[in-house]
N, C-alpha and C positions, 0 to 999 in steps of 0.2 A: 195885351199885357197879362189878362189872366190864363191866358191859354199856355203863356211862356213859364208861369205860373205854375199852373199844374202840368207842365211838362218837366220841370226842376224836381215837382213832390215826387211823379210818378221816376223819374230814375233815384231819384234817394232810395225809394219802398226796395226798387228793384236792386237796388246796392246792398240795400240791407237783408233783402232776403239773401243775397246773392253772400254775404258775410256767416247770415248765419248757415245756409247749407253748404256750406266751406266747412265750419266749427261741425258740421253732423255727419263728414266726406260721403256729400251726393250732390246730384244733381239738382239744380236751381228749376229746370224745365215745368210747368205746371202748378208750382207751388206759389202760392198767391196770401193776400194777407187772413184769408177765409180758412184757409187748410187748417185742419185738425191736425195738432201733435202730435198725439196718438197714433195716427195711420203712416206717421213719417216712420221707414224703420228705423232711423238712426236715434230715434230720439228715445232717451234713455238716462242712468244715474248720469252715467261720465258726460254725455253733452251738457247736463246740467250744469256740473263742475268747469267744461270749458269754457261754456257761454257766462258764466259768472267771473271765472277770467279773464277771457275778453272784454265782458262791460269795461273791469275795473283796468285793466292793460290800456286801452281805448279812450275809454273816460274819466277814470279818474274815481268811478264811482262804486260803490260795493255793496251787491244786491245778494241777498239771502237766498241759499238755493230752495228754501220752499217758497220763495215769490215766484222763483222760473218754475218750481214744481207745480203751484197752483194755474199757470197761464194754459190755456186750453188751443188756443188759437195762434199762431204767428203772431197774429196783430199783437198782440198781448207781450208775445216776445219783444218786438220792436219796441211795444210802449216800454217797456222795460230798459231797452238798450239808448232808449232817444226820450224822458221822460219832457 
C-alpha cells in the first residue's frame, strides 16, 4: 500500500513539474523538485505572471507574484501551486 503510495505522489511531482515546464516552454527532462530557478532559462518576469495565472485558472487561488518571485526551488513552486 505504501509503495502504491508513493507511486501516486511521485507522478503528481512529475505532473506538476511537467505543468510548470509547460508554463516556462521547455523541457521537463532533468528538472527535479531540487533544481534552482535561476538556472532554468525560462524562468523569468513573464513565467511569474503565467504561473500566477495558472494557480488561480487551475485552482481557484491567487498567489502574489512576489511569493513566486521569493521561491528559489521548484519545490517551492509546487508548494505554491498545491499548498
Amino acid at each position: 500500500m505504501t509503495d502504491q503510495i508513493e507511486t501516486q505522489g511521485t507522478a503528481q511531482v512529475a505532473d506538476q513539474i511537467a505543468v510548470l515546464c509547460d508554463i516556462l516552454d521547455m523541457d521537463s527532462t532533468g528538472i527535479t523538485t531540487d533544481t534552482v530557478l535561476s538556472s532554468l532559462e525560462g524562468w523569468d518576469s513573464m513565467a511569474i505572471v503565467m504561473l500566477s495565472y495558472h494557480i488561480f485558472d487551475q485552482y481557484q487561488r491567487r498567489v502574489a507574484a512576489a511569493d513566486i518571485r521569493n521561491c528559489t526551488t521548484v519545490q517551492q513552486v509546487l508548494d505554491l501551486m498545491h499548498p
